[in-house]
N, C-alpha and C positions, 0 to 999 in steps of 0.2 A: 265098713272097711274098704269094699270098694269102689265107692267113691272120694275116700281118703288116697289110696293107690291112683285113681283116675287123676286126682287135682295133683299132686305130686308130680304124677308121669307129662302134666302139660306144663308144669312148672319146669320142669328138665328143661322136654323139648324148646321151650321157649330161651331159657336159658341158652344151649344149644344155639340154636339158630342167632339168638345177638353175638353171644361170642363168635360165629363164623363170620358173620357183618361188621366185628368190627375186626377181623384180623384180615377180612377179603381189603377194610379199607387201607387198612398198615398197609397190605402190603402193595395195594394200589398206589399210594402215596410215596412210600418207597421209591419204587420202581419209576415213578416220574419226576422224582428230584432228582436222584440217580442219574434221570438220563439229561438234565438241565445242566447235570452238575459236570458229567465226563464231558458234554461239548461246551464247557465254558461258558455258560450262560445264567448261573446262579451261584451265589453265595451267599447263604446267610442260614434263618433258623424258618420252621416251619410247626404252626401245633394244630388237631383239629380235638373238635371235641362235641359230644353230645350227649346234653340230659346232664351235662356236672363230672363226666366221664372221658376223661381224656384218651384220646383211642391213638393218637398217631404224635409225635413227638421228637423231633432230631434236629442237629445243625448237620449242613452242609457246607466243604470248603472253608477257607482260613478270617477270623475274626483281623485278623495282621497277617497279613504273609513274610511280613518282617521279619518278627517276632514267630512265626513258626506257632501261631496259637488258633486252634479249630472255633469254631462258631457250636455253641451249645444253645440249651433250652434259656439258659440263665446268660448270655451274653447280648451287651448291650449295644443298642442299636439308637439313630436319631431316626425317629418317629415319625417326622416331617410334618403332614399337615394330618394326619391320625392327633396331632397338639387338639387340634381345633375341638374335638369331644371333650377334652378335659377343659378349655376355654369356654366352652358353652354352658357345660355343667355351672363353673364355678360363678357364673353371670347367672342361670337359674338357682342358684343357693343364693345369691342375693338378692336376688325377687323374692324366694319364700322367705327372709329374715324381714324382709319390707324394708332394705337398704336402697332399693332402685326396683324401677317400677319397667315393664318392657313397652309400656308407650310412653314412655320418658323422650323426649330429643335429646338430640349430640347438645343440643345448646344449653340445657342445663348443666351439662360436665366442660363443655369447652365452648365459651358462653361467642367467641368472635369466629366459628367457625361459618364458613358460607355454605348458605343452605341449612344449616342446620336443626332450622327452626322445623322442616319434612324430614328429617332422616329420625329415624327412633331406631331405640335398641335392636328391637324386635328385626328391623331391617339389616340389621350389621350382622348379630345372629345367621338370618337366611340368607345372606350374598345378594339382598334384594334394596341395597342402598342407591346403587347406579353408581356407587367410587370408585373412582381407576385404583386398579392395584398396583403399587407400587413396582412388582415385579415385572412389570410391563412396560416401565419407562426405561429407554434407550440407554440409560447411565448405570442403570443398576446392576447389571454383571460386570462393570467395567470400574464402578469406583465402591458401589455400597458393598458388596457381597465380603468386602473385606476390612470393613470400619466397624467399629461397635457403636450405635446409634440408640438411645435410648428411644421408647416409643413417642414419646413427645419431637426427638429431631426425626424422626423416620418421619412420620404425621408431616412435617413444615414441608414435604418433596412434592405429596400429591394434594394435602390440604386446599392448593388455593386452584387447582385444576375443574375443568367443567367435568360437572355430573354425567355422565353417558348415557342418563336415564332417568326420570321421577322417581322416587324413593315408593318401593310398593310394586311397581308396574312388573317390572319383569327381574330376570333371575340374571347375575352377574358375578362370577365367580372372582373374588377381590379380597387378596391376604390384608388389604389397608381394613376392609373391618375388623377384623380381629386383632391387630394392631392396635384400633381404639378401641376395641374391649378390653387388651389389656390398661391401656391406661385408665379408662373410667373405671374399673376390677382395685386396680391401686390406688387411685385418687379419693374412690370411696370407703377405703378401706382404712386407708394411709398404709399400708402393706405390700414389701415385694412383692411380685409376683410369684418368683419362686416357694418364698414361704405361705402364697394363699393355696397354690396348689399340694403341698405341703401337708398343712395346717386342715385343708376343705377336703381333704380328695385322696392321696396318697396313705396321709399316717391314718385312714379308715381301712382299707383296703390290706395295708400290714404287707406293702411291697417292699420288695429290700436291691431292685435293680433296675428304676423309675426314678426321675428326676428333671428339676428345670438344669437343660445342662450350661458347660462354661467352658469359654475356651481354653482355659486351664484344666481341664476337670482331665484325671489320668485314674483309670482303674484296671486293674488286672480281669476283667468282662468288658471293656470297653472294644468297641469293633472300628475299624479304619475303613472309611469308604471308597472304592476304586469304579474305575474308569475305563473302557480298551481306547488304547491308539490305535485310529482305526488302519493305519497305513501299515500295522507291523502285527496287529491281532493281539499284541500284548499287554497284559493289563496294567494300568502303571496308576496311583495313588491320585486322587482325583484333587482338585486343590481345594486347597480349605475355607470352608465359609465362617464369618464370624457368624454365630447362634445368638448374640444379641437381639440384632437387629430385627429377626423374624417375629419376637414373643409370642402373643397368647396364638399366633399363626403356625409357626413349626417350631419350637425351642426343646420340647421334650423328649430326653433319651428314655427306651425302655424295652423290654424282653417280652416275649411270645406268652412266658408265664404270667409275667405281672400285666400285660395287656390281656389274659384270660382269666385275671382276678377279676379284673376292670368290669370284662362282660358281664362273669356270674353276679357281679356286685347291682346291674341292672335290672335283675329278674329279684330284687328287694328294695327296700326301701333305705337302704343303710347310707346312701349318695343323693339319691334326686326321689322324691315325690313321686308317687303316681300321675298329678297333675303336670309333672314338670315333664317327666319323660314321654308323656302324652302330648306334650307341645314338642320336645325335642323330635321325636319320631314322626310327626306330621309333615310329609311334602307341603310347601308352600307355593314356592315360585323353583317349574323345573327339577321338581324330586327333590328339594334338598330344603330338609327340616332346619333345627335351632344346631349346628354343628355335626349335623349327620345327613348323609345322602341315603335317602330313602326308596324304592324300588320292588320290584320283582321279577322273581328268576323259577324258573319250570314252575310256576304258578304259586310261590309261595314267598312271602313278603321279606326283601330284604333288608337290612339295613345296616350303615356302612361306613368306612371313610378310609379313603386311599392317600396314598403322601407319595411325593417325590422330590429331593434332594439333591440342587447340583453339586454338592460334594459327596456324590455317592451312595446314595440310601433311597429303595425303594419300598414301601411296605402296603399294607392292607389289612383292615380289621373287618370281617366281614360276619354280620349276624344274620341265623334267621331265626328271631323270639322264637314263634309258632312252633318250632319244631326242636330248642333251644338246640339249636348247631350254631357252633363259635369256629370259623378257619380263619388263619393268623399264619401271612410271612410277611419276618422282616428280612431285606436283602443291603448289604452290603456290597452288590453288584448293581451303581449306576446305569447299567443298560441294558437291563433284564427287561423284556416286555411285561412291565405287573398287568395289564389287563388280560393277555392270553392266561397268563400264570392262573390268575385269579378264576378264569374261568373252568381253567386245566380243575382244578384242585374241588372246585363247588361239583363240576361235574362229577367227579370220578367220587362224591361221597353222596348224590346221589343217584347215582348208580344211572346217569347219565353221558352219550357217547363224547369223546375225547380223545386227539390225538398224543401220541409220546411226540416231542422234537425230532426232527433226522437232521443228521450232519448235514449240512451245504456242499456241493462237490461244483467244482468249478470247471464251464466250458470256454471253450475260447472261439471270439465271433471273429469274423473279417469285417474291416476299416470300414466298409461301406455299408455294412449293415449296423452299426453303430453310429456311421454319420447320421441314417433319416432318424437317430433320437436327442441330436444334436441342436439345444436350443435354448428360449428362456419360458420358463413353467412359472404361471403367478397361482397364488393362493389368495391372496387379497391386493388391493393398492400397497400395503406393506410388505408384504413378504415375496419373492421370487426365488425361484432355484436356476442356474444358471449349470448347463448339460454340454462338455467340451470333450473332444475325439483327441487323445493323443496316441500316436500312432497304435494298438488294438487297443487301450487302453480306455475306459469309460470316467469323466469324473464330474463330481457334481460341487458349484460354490452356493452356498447360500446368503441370502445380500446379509452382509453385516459380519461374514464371517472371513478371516484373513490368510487361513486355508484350506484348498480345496480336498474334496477326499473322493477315493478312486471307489467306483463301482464294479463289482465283481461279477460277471455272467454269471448265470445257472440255465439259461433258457436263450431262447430267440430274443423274449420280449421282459424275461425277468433279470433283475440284478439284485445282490446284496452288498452292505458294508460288512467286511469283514472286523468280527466281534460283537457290534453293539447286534441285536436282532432286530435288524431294519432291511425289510422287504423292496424294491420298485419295481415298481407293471409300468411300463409305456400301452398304451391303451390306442388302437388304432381304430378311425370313423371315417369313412369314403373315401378309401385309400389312403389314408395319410396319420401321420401320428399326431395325435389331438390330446392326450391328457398323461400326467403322471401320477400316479396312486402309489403313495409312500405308505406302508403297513406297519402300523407302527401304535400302541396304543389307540386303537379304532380304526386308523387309517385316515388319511388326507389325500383329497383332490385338487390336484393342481393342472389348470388349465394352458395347455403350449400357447404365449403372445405372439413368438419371432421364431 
């Protein structure tokens, strides 16, 4: 008997103690959307979960602010490049049907492509092709972002472009591969796309707010993505992208819940193979497996995939198998920093240090100490930031863009953009101001020319 009483009394305590861990996490979690959400910096849904046990679960801020309609656990979001998991999967379910094989070339599917006698699936898969992404040529916020392109015309923009790389060598992050995975995905199928993810993936899963979406597509969970002006701090509706033209790259709309069916769905066999998810999860070139970015964090393996939407939609699916913890936000606020967020969120679950946000309070400098940051900052032969003084005023052009946006002090040597969470340090070396470090998902270095 008393060791029946003994085994009982460590079964409490244990109990005990997980229930305190996971409501220390609520409310840790809580308390740090909360504070994203009162200074304007988040909007959307958040879920965490461990072991099968979902501990933390809310929306933040408005789905529409139109419409007057809150962002919940079940409202839907565009998923961005989190597509890319369900894109990869569906290319390893036809490797194990023995429909295509992942040392196949592009030229058995698209028999006149250049090059393509070295590029293999396996390569498209890991960003390890060397193909420019289409999102990177100069035309594409300007004429594509708002054409529905099917992936065969998307394909003809960067098709006949030089390789940046031998296919294999190094790691190249390029939404054009997953573009030709959706078409060889349909070509080998003869099947939408929508309906292979459908058919492969979803109707397993017994999701009911996942989907390949459409520009027409109108649902009462449906979430609007916004934007801040950064001249006025007010958020205004971000403009629309067609969702064609991304396919197996970003097309898919979906929720926190049905993206944590998705996870538990990996810790079985019920979607992908052991073997398959053993190729998916393996770093190749640059940490990044068959549709997943691979990693780790306080010492314990993670694995991953972040999206970002320039019509509004920032999100994050983040795993760690080993310890089966699943954290998931999708945000409907285009200029939320998701990497800080992301790291905000891993920390505080495991019990790891992290800051809350604090408001920006704004100083004001004199004309002359604003002039020595007055100048042009390159990032590469491509990119420059152009740094001009109107009278106390700080503003920054970037080449390509048509207008300029005002820098707001907080320090001697920092400034923000009021709304989006964008940091700059001017960085001073033997007297003189030498660089600008923009803080901002990692942070970039940009070197003063003139």
């Amino acid at each position: 008997m008393k060791k029946f009483l003994f085994f009982i009394s460590v079964l409490l305590t244990y109990a005990t103690q997980t229930s305190a861990q996971t409501n220390e996490i609520a409310t840790k979690a809580d308390e740090l959307m909360t504070a994203y959400t009162k200074q304007k910096k988040f909007s959307g849904s958040v879920l965490i979960a461990r072991k099968g046990d979902i501990l933390f679960e809310k929306g933040y801020g408005m789905a529409n602010l139109e419409k007057k309609l809150p962002n919940t656990p079940d409202t839907e979001f565009r998923i961005a490049s989190i597509t890319k998991t369900f894109t990869s999967a569906i290319i390893l379910r036809l490797a194990e049907q023995k429909k295509i094989a992942l040392d196949d070339a592009l030229t058995k599917f698209i028999p006149d492509y250049p090059n393509g006698e070295k590029i293999q699936i396996k390569h498209l898969l890991s960003h390890s092709s060397g193909i420019v992404s289409y999102t990177t040529l100069p035309d594409y916020f300007k004429t594509w972002i708002n054409h529905s392109l099917t992936s065969k015309q998307t394909m003809e923009h960067f098709k006949n472009l030089p390789l940046e790389f031998q296919p294999g060598t190094r790691f190249g992050y390029s939404n054009s591969n997953y573009v030709l995975l959706s078409y060889i995905a349909e070509k080998v199928t003869g099947k939408e796309l929508g309906s292979l993810y459908q058919q492969e993936i979803f109707s397993k899963l017994k999701v009911a707010h996942t989907g390949k979406d459409a520009n027409n597509r109108t649902s009462e969970f449906q979430a609007r993505g916004y934007i801040t002006n950064p001249q006025t701090a007010e958020w205004i509706p971000a403009n629309p992208m067609d969702i064609t033209t991304p396919a197996g790259a970003g097309c898919i709309y979906s929720s926190v819940r049905d993206l944590y069916a998705w996870d538990r769905s990996l810790y079985t066999n019920a979607i992908l193979s052991e073997q398959s998810k053993q190729m998916a999860f393996t770093p190749y070139q640059a940490g990044y497996g068959y549709g997943w970015q691979v990693g780790e964090k306080y010492g314990k393996k993670q694995v991953s995939h972040s999206g970002k939407s320039p019509d509004g939609f920032v999100t994050n699916l983040i795993r760690f198998p080993e310890q089966e913890v699943c954290i998931i936000f999708l945000s409907n606020y285009g200029d939320v920093d998701g990497r800080q967020l992301s790291d905000d969120l891993t920390a505080l679950v495991f019990n790891e240090a992290y800051n809350l946000p604090k408001q920006k309070v704004e100083v004001t400098l004199d004309e002359e100490v604003l002039a020595r940051y007055a100048g042009v900052y390159q990032l590469d032969p491509q990119f420059n930031v152009t740094i001009s003084v109107e009278g106390n005023k700080l503003y920054a052009l970037a080449v390509g863009d048509a207008e300029k946006m005002e820098l707001t002090a907080e320090g001697i040597n920092k400034f923000f953009m009021k709304g989006p969470e964008i940091e700059i340090e001017f960085i001073e070396e033997n007297g003189k101001v030498q660089y600008m470090l923009i803080k901002m998902q990692g942070g970039k270095k940009l070197t003063k020319i003139s």
